[in-house]
DOVEXDREN-330220 format. One line per 10 residues: number of its first residue (from 0); their letters; for each residue x negated, y, z of C-alpha. Coordinates in steps of 0.2 Angstrom, whole numbers, plus 5000, padded with zeros to 4 digits. Each point is the difference from the previous one (the first is absolute). Layout:
NUM) a) X:Y:Z ~ ...
end
This chain:
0) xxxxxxxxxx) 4967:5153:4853 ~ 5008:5012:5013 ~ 5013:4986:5009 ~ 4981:4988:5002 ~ 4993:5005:5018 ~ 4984:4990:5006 ~ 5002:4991:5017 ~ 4996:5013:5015 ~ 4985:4998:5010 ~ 5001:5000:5018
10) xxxxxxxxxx) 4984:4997:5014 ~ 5000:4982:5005 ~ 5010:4996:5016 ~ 4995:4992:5015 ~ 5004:4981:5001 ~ 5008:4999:4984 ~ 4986:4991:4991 ~ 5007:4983:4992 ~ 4989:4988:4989 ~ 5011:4997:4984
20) xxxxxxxxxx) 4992:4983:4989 ~ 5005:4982:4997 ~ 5019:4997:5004 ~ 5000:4984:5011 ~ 5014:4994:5011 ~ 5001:5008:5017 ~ 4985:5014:4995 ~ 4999:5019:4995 ~ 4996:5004:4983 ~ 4980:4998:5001
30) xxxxxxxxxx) 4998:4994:5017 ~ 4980:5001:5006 ~ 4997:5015:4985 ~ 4985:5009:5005 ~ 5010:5016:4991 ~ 5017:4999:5000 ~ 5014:5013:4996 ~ 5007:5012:5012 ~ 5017:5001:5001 ~ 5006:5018:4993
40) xxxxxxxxxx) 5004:5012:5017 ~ 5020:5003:5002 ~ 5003:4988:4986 ~ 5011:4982:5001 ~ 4992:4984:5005 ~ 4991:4993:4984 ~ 4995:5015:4990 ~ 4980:5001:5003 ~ 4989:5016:4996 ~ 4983:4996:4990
50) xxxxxxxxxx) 4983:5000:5010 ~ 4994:5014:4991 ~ 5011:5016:4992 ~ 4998:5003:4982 ~ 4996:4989:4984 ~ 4983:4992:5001 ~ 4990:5001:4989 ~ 4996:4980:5003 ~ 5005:4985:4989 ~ 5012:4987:5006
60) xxxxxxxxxx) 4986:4989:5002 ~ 4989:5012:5012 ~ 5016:5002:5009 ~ 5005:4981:5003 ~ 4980:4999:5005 ~ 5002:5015:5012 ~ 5019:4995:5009 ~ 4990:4984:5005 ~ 5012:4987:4989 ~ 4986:4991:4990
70) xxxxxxxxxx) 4981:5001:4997 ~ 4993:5009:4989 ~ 4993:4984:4987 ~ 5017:4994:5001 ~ 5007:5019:4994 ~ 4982:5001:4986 ~ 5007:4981:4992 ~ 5017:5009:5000 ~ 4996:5014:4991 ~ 4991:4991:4989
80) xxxxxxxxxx) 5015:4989:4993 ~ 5011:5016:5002 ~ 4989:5010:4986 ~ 4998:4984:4988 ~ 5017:4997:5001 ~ 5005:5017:4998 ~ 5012:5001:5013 ~ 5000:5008:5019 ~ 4988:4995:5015 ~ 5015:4999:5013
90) xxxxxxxxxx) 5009:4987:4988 ~ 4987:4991:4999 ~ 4996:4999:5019 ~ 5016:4996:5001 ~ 5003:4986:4988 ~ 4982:4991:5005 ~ 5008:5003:5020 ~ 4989:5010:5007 ~ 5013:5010:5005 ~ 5018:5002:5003
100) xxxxxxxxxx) 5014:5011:4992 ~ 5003:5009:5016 ~ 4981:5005:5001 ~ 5000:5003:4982 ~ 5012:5013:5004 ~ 4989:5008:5016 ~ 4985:5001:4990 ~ 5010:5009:4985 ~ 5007:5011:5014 ~ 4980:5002:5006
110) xxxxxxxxxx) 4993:5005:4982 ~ 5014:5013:4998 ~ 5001:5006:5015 ~ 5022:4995:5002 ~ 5007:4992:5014 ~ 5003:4983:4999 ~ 5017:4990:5005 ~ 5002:4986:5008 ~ 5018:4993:4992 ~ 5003:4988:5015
120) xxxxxxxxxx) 4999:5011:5013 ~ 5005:5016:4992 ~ 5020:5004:5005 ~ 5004:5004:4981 ~ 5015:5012:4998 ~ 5016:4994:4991 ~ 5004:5017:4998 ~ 4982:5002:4989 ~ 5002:4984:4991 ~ 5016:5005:4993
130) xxxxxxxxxx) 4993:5014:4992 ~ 4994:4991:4986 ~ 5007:4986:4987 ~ 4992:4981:5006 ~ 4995:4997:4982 ~ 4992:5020:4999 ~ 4991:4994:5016 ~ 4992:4985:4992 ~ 4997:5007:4986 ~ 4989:5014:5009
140) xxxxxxxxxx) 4992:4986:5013 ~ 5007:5013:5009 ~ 5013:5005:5015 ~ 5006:5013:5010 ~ 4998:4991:5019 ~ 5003:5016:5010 ~ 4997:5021:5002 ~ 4993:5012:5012 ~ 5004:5011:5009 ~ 5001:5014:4988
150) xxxxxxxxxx) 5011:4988:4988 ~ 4985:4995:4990 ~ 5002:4982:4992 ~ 4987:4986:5005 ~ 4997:4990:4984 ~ 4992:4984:5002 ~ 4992:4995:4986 ~ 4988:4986:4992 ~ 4991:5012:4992 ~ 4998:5019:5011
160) xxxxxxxxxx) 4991:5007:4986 ~ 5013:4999:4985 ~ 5007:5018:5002 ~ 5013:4997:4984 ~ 5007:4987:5012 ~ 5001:5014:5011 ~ 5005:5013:4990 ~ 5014:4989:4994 ~ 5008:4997:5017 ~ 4998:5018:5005
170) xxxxxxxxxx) 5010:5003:4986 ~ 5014:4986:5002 ~ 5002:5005:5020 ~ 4996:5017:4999 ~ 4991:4998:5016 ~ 4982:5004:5003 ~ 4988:4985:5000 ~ 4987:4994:5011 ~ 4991:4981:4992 ~ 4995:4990:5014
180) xxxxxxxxxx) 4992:4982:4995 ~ 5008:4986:5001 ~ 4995:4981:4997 ~ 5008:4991:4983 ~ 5006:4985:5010 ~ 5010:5010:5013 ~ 5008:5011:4988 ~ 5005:4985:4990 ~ 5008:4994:5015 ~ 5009:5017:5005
190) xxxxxxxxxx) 5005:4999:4978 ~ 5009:4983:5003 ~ 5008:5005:5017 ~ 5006:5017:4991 ~ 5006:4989:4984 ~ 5008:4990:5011 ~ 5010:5014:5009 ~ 5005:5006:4984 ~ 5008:4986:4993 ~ 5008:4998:5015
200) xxxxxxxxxx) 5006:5022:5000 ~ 5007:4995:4984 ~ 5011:4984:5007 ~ 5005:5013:5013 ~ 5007:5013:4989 ~ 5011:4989:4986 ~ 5007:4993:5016 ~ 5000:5014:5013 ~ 5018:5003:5009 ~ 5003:5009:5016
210) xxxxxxxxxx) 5012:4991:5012 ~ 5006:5008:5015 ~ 5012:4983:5007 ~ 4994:4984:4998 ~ 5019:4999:4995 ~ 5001:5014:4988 ~ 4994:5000:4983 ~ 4987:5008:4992 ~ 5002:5018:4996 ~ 4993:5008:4985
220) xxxxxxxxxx) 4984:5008:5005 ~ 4996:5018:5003 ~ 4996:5012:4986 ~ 4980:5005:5000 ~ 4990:5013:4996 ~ 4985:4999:4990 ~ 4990:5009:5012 ~ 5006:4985:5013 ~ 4991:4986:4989 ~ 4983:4999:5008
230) xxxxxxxxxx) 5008:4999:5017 ~ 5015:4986:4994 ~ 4984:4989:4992 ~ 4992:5003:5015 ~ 5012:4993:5010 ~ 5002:4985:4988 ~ 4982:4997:5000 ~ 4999:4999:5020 ~ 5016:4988:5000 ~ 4994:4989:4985
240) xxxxxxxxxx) 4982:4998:5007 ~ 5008:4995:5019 ~ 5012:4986:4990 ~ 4985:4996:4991 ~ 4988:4997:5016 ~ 5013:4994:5010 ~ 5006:5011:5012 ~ 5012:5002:5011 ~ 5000:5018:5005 ~ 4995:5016:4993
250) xxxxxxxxxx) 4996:5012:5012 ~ 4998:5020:4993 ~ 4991:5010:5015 ~ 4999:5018:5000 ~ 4984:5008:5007 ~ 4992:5018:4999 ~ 4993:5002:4983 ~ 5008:4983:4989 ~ 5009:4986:5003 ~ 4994:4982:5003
260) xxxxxxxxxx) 5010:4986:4993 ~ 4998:4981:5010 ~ 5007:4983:4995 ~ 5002:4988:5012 ~ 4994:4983:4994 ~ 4998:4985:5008 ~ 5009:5008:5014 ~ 4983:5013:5003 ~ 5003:5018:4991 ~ 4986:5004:4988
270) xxxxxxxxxx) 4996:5017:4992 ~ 5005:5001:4981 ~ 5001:5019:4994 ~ 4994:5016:5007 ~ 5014:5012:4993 ~ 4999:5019:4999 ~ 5013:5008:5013 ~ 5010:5010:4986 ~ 5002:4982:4991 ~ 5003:4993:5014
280) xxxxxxxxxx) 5016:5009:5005 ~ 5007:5000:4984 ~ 4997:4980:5000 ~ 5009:5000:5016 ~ 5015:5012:4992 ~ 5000:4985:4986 ~ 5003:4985:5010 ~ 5014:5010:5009 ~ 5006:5004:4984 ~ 5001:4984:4995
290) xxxxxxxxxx) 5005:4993:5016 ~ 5016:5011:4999 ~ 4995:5011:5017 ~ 5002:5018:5002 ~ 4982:5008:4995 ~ 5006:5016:5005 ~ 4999:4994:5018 ~ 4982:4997:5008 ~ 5002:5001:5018 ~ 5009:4985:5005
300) xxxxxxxxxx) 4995:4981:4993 ~ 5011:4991:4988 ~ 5005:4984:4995 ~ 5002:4995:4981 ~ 4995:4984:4986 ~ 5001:4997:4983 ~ 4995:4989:4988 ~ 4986:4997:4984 ~ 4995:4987:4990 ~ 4982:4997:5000
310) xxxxxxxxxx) 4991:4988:4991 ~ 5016:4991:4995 ~ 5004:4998:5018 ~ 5014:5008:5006 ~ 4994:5012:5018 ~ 5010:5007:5012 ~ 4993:5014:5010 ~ 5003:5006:5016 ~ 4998:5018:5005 ~ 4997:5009:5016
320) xxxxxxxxxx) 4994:5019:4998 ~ 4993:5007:5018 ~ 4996:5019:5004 ~ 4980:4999:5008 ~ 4989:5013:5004 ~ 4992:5005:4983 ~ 5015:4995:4990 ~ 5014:4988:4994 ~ 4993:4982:5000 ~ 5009:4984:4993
330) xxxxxxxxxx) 4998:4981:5003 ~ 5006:4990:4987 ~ 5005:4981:5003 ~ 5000:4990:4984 ~ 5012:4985:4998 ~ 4996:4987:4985 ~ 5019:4994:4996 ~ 4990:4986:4989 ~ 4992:4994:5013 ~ 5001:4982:5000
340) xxxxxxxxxx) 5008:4991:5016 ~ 4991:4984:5004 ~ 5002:4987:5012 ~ 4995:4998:5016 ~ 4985:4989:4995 ~ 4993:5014:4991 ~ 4998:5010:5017 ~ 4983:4993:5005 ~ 5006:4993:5017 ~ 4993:4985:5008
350) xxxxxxxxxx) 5007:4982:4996 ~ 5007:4997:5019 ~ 5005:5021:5000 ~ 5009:4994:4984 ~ 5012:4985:5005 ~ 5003:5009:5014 ~ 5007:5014:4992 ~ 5007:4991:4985 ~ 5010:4988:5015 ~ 5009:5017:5006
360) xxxxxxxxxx) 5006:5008:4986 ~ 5008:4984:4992 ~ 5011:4998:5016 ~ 5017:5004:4998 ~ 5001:5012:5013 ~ 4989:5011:5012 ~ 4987:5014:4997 ~ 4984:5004:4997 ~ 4989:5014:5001 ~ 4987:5007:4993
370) xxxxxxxxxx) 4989:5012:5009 ~ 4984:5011:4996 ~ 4996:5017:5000 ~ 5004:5011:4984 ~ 4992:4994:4985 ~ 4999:4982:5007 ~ 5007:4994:4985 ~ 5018:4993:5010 ~ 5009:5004:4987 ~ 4991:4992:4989
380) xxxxxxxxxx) 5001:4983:5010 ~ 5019:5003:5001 ~ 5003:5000:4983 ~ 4989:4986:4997 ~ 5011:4991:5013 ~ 5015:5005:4989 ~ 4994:4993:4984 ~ 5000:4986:5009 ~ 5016:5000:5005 ~ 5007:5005:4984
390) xxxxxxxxxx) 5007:4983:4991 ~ 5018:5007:4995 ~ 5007:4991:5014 ~ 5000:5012:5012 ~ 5007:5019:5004 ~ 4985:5010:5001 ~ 5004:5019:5007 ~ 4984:5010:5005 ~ 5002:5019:5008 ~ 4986:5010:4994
400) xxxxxxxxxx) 4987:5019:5002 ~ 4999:5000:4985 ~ 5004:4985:4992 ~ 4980:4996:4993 ~ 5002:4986:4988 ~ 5012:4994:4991 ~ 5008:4981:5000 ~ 5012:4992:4986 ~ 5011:4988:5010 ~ 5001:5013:5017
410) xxxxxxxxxx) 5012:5013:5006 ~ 4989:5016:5005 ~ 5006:5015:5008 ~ 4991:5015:5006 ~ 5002:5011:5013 ~ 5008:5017:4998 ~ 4999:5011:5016 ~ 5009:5015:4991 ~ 5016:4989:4996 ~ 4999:4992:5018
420) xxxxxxxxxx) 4993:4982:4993 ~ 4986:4996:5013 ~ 4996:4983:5006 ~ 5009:4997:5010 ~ 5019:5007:4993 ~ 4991:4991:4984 ~ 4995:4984:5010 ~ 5021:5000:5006 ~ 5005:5001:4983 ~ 4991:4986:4993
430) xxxxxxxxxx) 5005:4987:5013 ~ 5018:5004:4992 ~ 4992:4995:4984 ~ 4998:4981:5003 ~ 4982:5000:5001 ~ 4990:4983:5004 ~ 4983:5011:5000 ~ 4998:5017:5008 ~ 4984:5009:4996 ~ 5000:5017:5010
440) xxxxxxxxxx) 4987:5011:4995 ~ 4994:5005:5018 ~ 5007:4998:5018 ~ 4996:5018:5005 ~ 5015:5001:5014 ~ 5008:4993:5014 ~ 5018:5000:4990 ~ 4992:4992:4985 ~ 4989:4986:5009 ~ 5016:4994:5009
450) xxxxxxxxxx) 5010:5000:4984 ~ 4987:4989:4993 ~ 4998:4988:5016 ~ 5021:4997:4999 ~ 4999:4999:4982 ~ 4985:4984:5002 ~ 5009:4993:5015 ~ 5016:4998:4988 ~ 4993:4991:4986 ~ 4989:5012:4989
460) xxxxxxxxxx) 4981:4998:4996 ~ 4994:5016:5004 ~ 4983:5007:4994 ~ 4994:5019:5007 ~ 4985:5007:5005 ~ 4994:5009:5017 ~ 4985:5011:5005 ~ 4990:4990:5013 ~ 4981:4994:5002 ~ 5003:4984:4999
470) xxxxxxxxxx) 5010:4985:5001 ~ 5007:4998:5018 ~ 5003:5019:5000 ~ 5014:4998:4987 ~ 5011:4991:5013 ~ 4996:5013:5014 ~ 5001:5016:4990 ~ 5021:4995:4997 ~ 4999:4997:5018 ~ 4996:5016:5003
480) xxxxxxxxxx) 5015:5005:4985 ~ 5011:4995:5014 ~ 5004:4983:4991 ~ 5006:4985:5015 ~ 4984:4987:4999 ~ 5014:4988:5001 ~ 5005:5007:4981 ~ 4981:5001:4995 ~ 4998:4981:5004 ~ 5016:4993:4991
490) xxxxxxxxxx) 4994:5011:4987 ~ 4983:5000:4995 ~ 4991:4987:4991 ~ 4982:5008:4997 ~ 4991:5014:4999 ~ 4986:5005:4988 ~ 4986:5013:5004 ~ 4990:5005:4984 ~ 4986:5013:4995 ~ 4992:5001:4982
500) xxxxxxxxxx) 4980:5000:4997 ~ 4994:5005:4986 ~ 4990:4987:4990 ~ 4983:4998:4996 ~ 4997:5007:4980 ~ 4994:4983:4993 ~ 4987:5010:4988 ~ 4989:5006:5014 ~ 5004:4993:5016 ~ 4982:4993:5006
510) xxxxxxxxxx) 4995:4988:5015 ~ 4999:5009:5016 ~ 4984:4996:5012 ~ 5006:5003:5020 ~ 4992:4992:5015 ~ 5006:4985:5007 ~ 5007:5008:5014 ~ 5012:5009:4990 ~ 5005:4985:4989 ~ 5003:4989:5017
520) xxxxxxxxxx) 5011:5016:5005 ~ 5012:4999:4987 ~ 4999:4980:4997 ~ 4990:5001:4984 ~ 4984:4989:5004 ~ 4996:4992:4986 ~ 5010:5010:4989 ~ 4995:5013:4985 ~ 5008:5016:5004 ~ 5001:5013:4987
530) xxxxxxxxxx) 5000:5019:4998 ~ 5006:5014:4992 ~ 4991:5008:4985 ~ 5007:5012:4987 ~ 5000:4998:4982 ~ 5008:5008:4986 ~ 5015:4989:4999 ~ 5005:5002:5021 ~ 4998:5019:4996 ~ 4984:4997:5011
540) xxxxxxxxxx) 5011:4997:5016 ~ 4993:4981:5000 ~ 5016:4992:5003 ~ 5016:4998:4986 ~ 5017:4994:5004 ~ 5008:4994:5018 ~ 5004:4986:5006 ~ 5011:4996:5017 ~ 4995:4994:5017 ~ 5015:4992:5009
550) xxxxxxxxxx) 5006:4992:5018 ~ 5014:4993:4999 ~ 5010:4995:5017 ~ 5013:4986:5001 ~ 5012:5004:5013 ~ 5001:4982:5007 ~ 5010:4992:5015 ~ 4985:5008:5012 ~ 4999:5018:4994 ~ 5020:5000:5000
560) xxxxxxxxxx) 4999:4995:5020 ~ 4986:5014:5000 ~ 5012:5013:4990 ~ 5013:4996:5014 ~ 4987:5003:5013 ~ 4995:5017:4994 ~ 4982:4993:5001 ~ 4988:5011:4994 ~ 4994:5001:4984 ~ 4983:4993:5005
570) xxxxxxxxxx) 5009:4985:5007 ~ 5008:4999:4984 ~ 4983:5002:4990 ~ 4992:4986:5011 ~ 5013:4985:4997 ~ 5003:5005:4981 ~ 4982:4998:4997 ~ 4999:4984:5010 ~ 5016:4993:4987 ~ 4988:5004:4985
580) xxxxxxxxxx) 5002:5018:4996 ~ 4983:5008:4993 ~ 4997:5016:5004 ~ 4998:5014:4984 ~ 4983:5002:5005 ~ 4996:4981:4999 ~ 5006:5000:4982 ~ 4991:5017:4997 ~ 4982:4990:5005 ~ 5006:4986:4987
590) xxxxxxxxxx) 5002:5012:4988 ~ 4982:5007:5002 ~ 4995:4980:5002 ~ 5007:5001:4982 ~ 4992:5015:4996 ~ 5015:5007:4995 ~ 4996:5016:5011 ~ 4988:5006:5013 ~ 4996:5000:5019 ~ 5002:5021:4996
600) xxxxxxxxxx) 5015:4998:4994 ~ 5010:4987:5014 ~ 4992:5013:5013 ~ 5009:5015:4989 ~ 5016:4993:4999 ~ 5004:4986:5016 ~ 4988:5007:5014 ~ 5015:5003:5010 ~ 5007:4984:4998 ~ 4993:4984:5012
end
């Protein structure tokens, strides 16, 4: 009994008192608790220490009387039943709702004198959850979620008191073990997350092959040493879970004493892991390893990708490794090559937005440009308008950093800086390729935007993308490139602006109550706003999936004349909208109208857009 330690006491902290009780939306565990738990001093964000130090020599019963959660002839009936029945009060009290799992767990945690763990807050450490076999950690009601300082395992369990559970994991993790209680429901929850993982670790290893060209094949993998394993299904863990949630990045953050591990979904980074520093560096060395870079070399960034299978799905990764302050760091951007293209009616974008768009891609000449910030989703709206286009009739070429998704029926190229292909010496070669569509990747520079401007003006459709705020900017940012506005105006055919929103999780999303001044403020009288809760299947973030917001700008006879002008861009804005064009902020309020997002939301993502 040796590797068992009991939870270390500390004197309560000032301010640190949270109630901990019935899980609702948008509320602390146990809000309005006369005696809630104190959140243990130097310890994560969910990990509470009991109100008193030591087992109690109190029942269950006298505890759930004393914490305030029922009164005590609801408690007497329940005991009652418990001992007829032969089975325990908590259950019981449970089972007749009188309480819930999660304050089940706290007055377990109360009676024993063990911290209690709130799952859905706690930041539980992949490292730690690794430790131990899914099916093991089922089996026990049992998993390791984290350690301390002094590299003692924190076990959240079902049951705190069972020390052969504890015993046994000592045992299979040779670590030292500290129980901390844990509600059924949320390690049931953090069971099926962890099952799910591991189904998709397994997917990754019978298909896992490190590709260091897009062009080049894949190369046998590295030989691995045993002592490597733990840090390799480490690695796997973190990549399969991101897939699973659906992330697009997976940033690894070295910081004094461990690591933190963010994926970005939704377009918002959210903490996953917490990783201890020495794991962490050897999880850095990994992905180099198998990104093909040099891991001897850790003072300058690198560049590198490879490719897994996940899930079936077929990933490529994309890796950049950075020297910071307390460490290497490394972002990885995941790229689903299964991804399914669809049309353009599958975008989200208003009905009049739509046809506009819809009239200037099936021209048989011109360009037009998407534009956004990063993230923005233009390449997204690109390919949609490809798919289109793609009705084996024409030559579709694109030019491409990388080349995202794949397309049966379209020629994709991607840039290769080292072997002198960029976009524009790219863009050159393709016009000698008898293209009818040309979709560059990005205008980035003078030489490439006029290349694409002559390659419209002589009988291409050309699609590409800018970085501007909006609209109208588009056409004065390739002013600004240098590009004749006589050339922009024979050129041009439209100009999309676009951002993303995240949308409202249709499980627990509820009505929004705001005064009236508000609503008149953004148009919404009469309408039902909603906001943004948090439930288990959003990850608690209130909002699941995106969708896009769009303006898109026909250049028409007058914005030409305009164009020719060099008329500001206000002017611009100012005659578009009075031909029909609604701004992105106008269909960011119908989207709310729709409650398909929130008011917090359109403010987050198009305040700087009128």
């Amino acid at each position: 009994m040796s590797d068992v330690v009991a939870p270390p006491r500390s004197p309560p902290a000032a301010g640190t008192r949270q109630d901990a009780g019935t899980k609702s939306a948008g509320t602390k565990p146990g809000a309005g608790e006369p005696n809630g738990p104190e959140r243990t001093a130097g310890e994560r964000p969910g990990l509470y220490r009991p109100a008193q130090a030591g087992r109690s020599a109190r029942m269950i019963g006298e505890v759930v009387v004393d914490l305030g959660l029922a009164d005590a002839a609801t408690v007497d009936r329940a005991v009652k039943v418990a001992r007829d029945q032969g089975r325990p009060t908590g259950q019981v009290l449970v089972e007749q709702g009188v309480l819930h799992h999660d304050q089940l767990a706290r007055v377990v945690a109360e009676r024993f004198g063990l911290d209690y763990v709130d799952l859905s807050e706690f930041e539980v450490d992949a490292g730690a959850t690794s430790l131990i076999d899914v099916g093991a950690a089922k089996r026990y009601q049992a998993v390791p979620i984290g350690s301390t300082d002094d590299g003692t395992l924190l076990l959240a369990m079902a049951d705190p008191t069972n020390v052969l559970t504890l015993d046994d994991v000592a045992m299979l993790t040779g670590r030292r073990v500290r129980p901390v209680a844990a509600s059924l429901e949320d390690l049931e929850m953090l069971f099926t997350r962890l099952a799910q993982t591991n189904d998709a670790i397994e997917e990754i290893v019978d298909g896992e092959d490190y590709v260091q060209d897009p062009a080049a094949g894949a190369e046998a993998p590295p030989e691995e040493d045993e002592r490597d394993a733990p840090i390799i299904r480490l690695v796997h863990s973190i990549i399969a879970q991101a897939v699973t949630q659906g992330a697009s990045d997976i940033h690894i953050n070295p910081e004094e004493t461990d690591a933190r591990v963010l994926y970005r979904i939704d377009g918002v980074l959210a903490n996953a892991a917490t990783v201890k520093r020495r794991m962490a560096m050897g999880m850095v060395s990994r992905i180099k390893i198998m990104a093909d870079l040099d891991i001897s070399e850790k003072r300058v960034p690198q560049d590198g990708r490879f490719g897994l299978t996940v899930d079936g799905r077929r990933i490529d990764i994309r890796v950049v490794t950075l020297p910071l302050s307390y460490g290497e760091g490394a972002v990885l951007r995941i790229l689903d090559r299964g991804a399914r293209v669809e049309g353009l009616e599958a975008l989200g974008m208003p009905a009049d937005a739509l046809e506009r768009l819809n009239a200037a891609v099936h021209r048989p000449s011109g360009a037009v440009l998407v534009t956004g910030p990063t993230g923005s989703g233009k390449t997204t709206t690109l390919y949609a308008a490809l798919t289109a286009l793609n009705n084996g009739k024409r030559s579709i070429l694109t030019i491409e950093d990388p080349v995202e998704q794949r397309i049966p029926g379209i020629k994709q190229m991607q840039i290769a800086p080292k072997a002198g292909v960029t976009f524009d010496t790219g863009l050159r070669s393709i016009l000698r390729a008898d293209p009818d569509v040309i979709m560059v990747g990005e205008i980035r520079d003078a030489e490439t935007a006029h290349i694409a401007v002559e390659a419209a003006l002589t009988g291409h459709m050309v699609l590409s993308t800018l970085h501007t705020r909006d609209a109208p900017s588009g056409i004065g940012r390739l002013i600004d490139m240098g590009i004749e506005p006589f050339l922009i105006a024979g050129a041009i055919d439209s100009v999309v602006a676009q951002r993303l929103v995240r949308m409202l999780c249709k499980h627990c999303k509820r009505p929004q109550t705001l005064p009236e001044s508000v609503l008149e403020s953004y148009e919404l009288v009469g309408a039902t706003p909603y906001e943004a809760v948090g439930c288990s299947r959003c990850g608690n973030s209130g909002y699941r999936g995106r969708v896009g917001v769009y303006e898109v700008m026909t250049v028409s006879e007058h914005i030409r004349a305009l164009i020719l002008e060099r008329a500001s861009v206000d002017e611009m804005v100012s005659v578009a909208e009075r031909e029909g064009m609604r701004r992105m902020r106008r269909d960011a309020i119908d989207k709310v109208r729709e409650g398909i997002t929130s008011i917090a939301e359109i403010e987050r993502m198009t305040t700087s857009v009128l």
